[in-house]
C-alpha distance (Angstrom), angle and dihedral (degrees) to the residues before:
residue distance angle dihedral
X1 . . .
X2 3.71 . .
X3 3.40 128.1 .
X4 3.76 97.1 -102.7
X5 3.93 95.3 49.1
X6 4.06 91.8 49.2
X7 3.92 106.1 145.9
X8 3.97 111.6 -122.0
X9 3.80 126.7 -126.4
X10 4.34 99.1 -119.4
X11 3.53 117.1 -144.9
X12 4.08 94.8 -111.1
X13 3.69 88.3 46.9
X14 3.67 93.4 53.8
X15 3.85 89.6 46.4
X16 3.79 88.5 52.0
X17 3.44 92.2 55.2
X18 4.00 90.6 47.8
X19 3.57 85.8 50.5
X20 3.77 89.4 47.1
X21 4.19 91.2 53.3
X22 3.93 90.5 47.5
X23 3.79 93.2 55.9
X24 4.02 103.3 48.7
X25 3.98 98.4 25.4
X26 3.92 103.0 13.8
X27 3.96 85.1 -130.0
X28 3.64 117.8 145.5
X29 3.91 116.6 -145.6
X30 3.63 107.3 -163.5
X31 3.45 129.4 -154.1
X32 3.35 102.8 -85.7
X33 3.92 81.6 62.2
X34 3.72 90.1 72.8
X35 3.98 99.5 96.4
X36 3.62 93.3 52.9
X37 3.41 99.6 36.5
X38 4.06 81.7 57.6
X39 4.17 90.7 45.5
X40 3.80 91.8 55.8
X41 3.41 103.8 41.3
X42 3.94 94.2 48.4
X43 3.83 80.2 76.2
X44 3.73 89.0 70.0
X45 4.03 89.6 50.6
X46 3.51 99.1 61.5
X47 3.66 98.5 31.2
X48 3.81 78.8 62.3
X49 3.34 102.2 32.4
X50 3.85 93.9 -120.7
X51 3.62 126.7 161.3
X52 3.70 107.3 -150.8
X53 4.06 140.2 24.0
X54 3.90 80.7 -117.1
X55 3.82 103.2 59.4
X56 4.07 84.1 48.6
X57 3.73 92.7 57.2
X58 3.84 92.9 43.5
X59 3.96 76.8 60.4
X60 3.59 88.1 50.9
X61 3.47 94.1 55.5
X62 3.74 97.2 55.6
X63 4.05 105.8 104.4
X64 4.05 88.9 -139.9
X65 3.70 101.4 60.8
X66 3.53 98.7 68.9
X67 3.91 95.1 138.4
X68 3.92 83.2 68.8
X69 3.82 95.7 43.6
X70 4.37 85.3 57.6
X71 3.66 85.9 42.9
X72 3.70 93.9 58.4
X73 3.88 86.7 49.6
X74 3.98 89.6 57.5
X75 3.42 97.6 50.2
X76 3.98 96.5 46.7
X77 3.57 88.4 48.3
X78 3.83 112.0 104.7
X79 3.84 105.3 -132.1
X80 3.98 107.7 164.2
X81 3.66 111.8 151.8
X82 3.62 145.7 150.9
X83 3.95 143.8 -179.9
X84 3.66 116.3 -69.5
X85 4.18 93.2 -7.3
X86 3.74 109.6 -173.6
X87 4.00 91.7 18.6
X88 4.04 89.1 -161.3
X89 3.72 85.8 73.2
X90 3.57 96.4 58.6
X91 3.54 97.0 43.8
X92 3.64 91.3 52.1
X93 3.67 86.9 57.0
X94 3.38 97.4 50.9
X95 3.59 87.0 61.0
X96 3.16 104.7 49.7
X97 4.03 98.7 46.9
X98 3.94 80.6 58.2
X99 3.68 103.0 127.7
X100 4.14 92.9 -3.7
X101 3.82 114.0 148.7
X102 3.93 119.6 -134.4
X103 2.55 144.9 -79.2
X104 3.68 99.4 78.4
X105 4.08 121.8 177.3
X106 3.80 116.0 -169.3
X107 3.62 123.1 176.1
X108 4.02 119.1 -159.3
X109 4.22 94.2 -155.8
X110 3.70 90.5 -169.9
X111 3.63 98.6 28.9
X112 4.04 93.3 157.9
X113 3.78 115.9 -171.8
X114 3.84 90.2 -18.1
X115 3.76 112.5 -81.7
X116 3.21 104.1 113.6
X117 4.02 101.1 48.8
X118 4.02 85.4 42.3
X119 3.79 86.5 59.3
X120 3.83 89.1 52.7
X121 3.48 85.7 42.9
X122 3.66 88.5 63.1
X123 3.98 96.1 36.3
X124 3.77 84.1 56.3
X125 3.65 94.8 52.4
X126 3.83 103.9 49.8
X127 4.27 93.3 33.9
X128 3.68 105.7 19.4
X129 3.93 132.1 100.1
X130 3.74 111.9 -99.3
X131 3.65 91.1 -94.3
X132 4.00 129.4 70.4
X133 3.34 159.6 132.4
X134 3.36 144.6 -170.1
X135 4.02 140.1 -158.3
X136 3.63 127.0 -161.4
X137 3.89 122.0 -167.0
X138 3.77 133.6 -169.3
X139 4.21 134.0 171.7
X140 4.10 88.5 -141.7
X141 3.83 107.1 77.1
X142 3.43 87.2 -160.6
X143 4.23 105.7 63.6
X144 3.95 79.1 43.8
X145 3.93 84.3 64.4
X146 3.47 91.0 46.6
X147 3.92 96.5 55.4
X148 3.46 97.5 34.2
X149 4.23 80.8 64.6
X150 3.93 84.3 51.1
X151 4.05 92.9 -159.1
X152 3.64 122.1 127.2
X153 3.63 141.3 157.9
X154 3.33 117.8 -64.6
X155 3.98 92.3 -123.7
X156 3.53 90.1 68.7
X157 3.52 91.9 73.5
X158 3.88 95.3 66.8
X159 3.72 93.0 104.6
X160 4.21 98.4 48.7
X161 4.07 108.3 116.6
X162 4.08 107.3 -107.0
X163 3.93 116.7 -64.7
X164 4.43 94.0 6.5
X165 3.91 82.5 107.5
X166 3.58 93.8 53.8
X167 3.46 95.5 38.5
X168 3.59 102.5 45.2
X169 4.05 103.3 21.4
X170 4.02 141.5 69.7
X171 3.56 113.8 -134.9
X172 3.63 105.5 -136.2
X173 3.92 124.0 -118.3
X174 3.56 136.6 -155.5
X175 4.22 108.4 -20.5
X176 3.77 81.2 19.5
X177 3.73 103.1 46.4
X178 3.76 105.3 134.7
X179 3.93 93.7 34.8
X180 3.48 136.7 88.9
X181 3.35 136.8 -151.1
X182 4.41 138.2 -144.1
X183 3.82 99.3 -126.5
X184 3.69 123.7 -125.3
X185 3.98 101.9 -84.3
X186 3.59 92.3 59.9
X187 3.79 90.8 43.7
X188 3.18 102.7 57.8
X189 3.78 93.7 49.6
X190 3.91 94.8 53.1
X191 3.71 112.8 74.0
X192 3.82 127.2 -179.1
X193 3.60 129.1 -143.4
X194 3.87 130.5 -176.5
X195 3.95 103.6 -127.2
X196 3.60 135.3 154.6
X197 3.87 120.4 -142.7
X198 3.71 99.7 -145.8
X199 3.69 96.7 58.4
X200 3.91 121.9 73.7
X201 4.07 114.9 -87.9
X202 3.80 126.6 -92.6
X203 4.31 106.4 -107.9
X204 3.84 82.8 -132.2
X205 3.63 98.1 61.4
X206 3.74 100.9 76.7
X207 3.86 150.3 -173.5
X208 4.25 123.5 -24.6
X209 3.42 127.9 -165.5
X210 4.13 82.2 -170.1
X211 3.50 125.1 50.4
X212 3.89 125.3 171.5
X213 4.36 123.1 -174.3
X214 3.43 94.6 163.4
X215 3.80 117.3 171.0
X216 3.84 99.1 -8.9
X217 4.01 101.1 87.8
X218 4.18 85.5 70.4
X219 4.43 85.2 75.8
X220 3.50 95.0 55.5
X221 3.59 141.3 80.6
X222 3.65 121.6 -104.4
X223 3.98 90.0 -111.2
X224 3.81 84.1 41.2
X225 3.95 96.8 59.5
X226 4.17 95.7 45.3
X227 3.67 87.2 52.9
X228 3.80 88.8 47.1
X229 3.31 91.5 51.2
X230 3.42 105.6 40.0
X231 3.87 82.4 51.1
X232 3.39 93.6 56.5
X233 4.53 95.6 40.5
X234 3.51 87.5 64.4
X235 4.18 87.2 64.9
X236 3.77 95.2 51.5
X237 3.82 119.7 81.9
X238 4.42 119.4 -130.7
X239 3.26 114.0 -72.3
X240 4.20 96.6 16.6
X241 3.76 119.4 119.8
X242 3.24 146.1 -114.2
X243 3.74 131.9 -152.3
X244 3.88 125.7 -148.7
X245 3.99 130.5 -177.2
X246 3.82 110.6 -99.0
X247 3.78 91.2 -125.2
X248 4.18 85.1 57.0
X249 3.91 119.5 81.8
X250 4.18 125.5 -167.6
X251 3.50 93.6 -165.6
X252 3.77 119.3 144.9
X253 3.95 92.7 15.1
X254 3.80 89.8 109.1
X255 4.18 92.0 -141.2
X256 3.54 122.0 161.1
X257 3.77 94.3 -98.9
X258 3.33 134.8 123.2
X259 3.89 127.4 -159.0
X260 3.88 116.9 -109.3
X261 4.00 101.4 159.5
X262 3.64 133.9 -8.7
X263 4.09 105.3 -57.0
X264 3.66 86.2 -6.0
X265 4.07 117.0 116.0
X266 3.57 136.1 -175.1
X267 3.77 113.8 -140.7
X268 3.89 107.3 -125.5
């Protein structure tokens, strides 16, 4: 497609795809959405050699393509992330699991392509008790994939404190020069599950004394995020914490949470 014959986004196919979001994530895109909604759908079009943002949806539509309806849902799905993002959180934590006993349960309820439960990972490991564990949980299937791997560039490691890369990584060699990746007794502590926060809980998934949303509550609808949270208060034990993203505010929900640090709560 050249740059003169690029299809545009419509107004009722953008509010399809809002519609879309709201069903199978209850995330609202808002208008101001509309540009990148546009940018990473025109992947789809020339993958499939389609003309127009219309003729995609039409494929949408179709009850038998359902791979391409969750594939939609991936790539609409904000998942920026880094290595020890808002450091203050982690350095609150490392304070307060001074002198914890195990064992510890920490759920990362956003946990992306991995990240942010690898930097608990490592948090755990240099101030934790001796015993841990950690899950991480995602709607997209695929960024699960990607952390469950647990290899990234090698760049990405910029912000680790002195010697945690050594200590906790594998350099990559030959295909892999360039990468690193979390060894084996952080692995195997760090599980992954495909869940999505606007449905009820799985019984199986258990208690926390840790629980992170960070930078997901921002997509939803005020009514949306108490529900979410309540939802996800009545998986963390008295007195464990929950983390927030300092853009994010659960004022006026009337939760049994009291403040402790900025966007950090103590379940009552």
């Amino acid at each position: 497609m050249s740059a003169s014959s690029l299809p545009v986004l419509g107004d009722q196919e953008f509010r399809f795809l809002q519609q879309l979001m709201v069903e199978a994530s209850g995330i609202h895109l808002s208008d101001s959405k509309r540009p990148l909604v546009a940018g990473r759908l025109m992947r789809r079009l020339r993958a499939l050699n389609l003309r127009s943002y219309g003729e995609y949806l039409m494929l949408l539509k179709d009850p038998t393509k359902q791979a391409e309806q969750r594939l939609v849902i991936d790539l609409l799905t904000t998942n920026e992330t880094y290595f020890f993002r808002e450091p203050q959180h982690f350095q609150f934590l490392a304070r307060w699991l001074d002198g914890k006993r195990g064992p510890l349960r920490l759920w990362s309820a956003a946990s992306s392509s991995g990240e942010e439960p690898y930097t608990l990972a490592m948090i755990l490991a240099e101030h934790g008790p001796a015993e841990w564990s950690i899950l991480g949980s995602d709607l997209s299937r695929t960024v699960l994939e990607k952390a469950e791997a647990a290899i990234y560039p090698l760049d990405q490691s910029s912000d680790f404190p002195p010697g945690w890369l050594k200590r906790h990584c594998l350099r990559g060699i030959g295909d892999h020069e360039g990468f690193f990746r979390f060894g084996q007794g952080l692995r195997e502590r760090v599980r992954f599950r495909e869940l999505n926060l606007m449905r009820p809980m799985p019984e199986d998934i258990g208690r926390f004394d840790v629980i992170f949303l960070r930078n997901v509550l921002i997509y939803f609808s005020a009514e949306d995020k108490r529900a979410i949270v309540a939802r996800l208060l009545e998986r963390l034990r008295p007195g464990g914490l929950l983390f927030i993203g300092h853009a994010e505010s659960l004022h006026g929900f009337g939760l049994p949470l009291r403040s402790v640090a900025s966007s950090v709560f103590e379940r009552l």
